[in-house]
C-alpha positions in Angstrom: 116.7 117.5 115.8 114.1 114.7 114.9 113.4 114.0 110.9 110.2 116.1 111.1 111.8 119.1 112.6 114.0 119.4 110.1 111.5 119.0 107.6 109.3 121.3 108.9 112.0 124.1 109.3 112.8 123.7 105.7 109.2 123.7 104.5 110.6 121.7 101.8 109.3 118.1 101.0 111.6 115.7 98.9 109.8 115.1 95.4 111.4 112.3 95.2 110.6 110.2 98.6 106.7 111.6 98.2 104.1 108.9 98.2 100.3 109.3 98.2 98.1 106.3 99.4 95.0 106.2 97.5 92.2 103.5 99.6 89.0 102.2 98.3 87.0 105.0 100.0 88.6 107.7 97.6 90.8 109.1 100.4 94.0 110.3 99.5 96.9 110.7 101.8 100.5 111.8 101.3 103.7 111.2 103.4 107.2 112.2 103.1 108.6 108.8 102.7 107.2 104.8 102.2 108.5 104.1 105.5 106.2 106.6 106.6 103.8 105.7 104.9 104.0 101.9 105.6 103.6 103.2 109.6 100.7 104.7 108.9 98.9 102.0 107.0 97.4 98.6 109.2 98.0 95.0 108.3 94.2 94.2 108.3 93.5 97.0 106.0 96.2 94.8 103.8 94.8 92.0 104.1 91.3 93.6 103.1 92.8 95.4 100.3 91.9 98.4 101.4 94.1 100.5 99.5 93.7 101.2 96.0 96.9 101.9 95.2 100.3 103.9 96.6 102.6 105.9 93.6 105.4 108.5 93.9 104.8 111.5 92.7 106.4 110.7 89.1 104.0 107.6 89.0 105.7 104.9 90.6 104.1 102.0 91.5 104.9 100.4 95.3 103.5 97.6 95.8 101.8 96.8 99.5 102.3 94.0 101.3 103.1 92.2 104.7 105.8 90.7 106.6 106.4 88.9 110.3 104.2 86.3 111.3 100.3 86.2 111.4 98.7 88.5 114.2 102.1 90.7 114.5 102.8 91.6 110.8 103.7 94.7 110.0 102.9 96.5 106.2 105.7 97.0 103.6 105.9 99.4 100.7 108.2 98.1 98.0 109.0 100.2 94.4 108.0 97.8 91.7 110.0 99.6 89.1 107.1 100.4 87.0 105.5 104.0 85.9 101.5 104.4 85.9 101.5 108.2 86.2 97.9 108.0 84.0 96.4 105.8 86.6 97.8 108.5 89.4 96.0 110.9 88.1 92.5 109.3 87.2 92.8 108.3 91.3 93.7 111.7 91.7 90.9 113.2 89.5 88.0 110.6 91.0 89.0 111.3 94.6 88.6 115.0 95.0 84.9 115.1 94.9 85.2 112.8 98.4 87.9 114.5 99.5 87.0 117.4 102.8 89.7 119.5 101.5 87.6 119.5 98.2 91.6 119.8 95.6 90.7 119.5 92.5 93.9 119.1 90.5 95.1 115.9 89.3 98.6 116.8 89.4 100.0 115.1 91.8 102.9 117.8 92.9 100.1 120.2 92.7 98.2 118.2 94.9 100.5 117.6 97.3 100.7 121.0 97.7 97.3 122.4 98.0 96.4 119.5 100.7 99.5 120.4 103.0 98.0 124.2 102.4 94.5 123.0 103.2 95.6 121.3 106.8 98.2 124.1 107.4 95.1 126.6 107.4 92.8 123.9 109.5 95.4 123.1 112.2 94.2 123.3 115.6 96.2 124.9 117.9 97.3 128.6 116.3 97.4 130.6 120.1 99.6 132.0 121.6 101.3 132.9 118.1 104.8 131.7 119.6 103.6 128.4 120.7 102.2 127.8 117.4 105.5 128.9 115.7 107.6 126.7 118.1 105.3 123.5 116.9 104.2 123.9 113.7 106.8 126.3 111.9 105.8 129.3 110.0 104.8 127.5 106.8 103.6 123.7 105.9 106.0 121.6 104.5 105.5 121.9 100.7 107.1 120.7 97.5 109.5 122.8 95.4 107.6 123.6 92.2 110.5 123.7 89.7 111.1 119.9 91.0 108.3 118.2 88.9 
C-alpha cells in the first residue's frame, strides 16, 4: 500500500512531519512531509524567491534551496534548527484574506485542519458513493488535536 493510502486510511496526519509553504502571493499550502513538499515546489520559483517562507507546525524554520547542476536542479527543504512560530502565524493571519478557502485562524494545527476540511468538501469526483470511498476514503487526512 503506497504512503498516501495509508495515510488516507488513517485520516491521521503526523504533527510532526507537517509543513506549510507560505509564497509571495499569500498562498498557503500544507504537505505531509518536506520531501513532499520540496516535489511540489519548482527550482525557478527558487531562484525567484517565490516563497515566503516554509515552517513546521511548531514553528520551524526550513530553509529552501537547490541542488544538481544548473537547468536540472532540483529544490531542497532543510530544518534550520530555529523556532519563528510568531512569524507563522502573522503569515498565517495575512494570508487568509487571499486564501479561496477564506480559514481564518492563525493556528497553524487549526489551520491545517480546516483547509484539508475545505478541499475534502470541494473534491471532484463524489459518484458513485463507492468509487469515491475506494479513492478518497471516508474522511480527509487531518491532524490529531491533542498533538499541538
Amino acid at each position: 500500500m503506497a504512503a498516501d493510502q495509508r495515510r488516507r486510511c488513517a485520516h491521521v496526519l503526523d504533527a510532526r512531519t507537517v509543513v506549510l509553504v507560505i509564497d509571495r502571493d499569500g498562498e498557503v499550502d500544507y504537505y505531509a512531509t518536506a520531501a513532499e513538499a520540496a516535489r511540489d515546489m519548482e527550482a525557478i520559483d527558487v531562484r525567484g524567491e517565490e516563497y515566503l517562507g516554509v515552517y513546521g507546525l511548531d514553528g520551524e524554520v526550513y530553509s529552501v534551496g537547490l541542488t544538481g547542476e544548473r537547468h536540472h536542479e532540483v529544490p531542497v527543504l532543510t530544518a534550520t534548527g530555529q523556532r519563528d512560530l510568531v512569524r507563522l502565524r502573522e503569515l498565517l493571519q495575512a494570508a487568509h484574506a487571499r486564501s479561496p478557502s477564506r480559514v481564518t485562524t492563525a493556528d497553524p494545527a487549526s489551520f491545517v485542519n480546516a483547509r484539508a476540511m475545505w478541499e475534502w468538501d470541494r473534491r471532484r469526483l463524489r459518484w458513485p458513493r463507492w468509487l469515491d470511498r475506494r479513492l478518497h476514503g471516508t474522511a480527509p487526512a487531518l491532524l490529531p488535536t491533542q498533538q499541538r
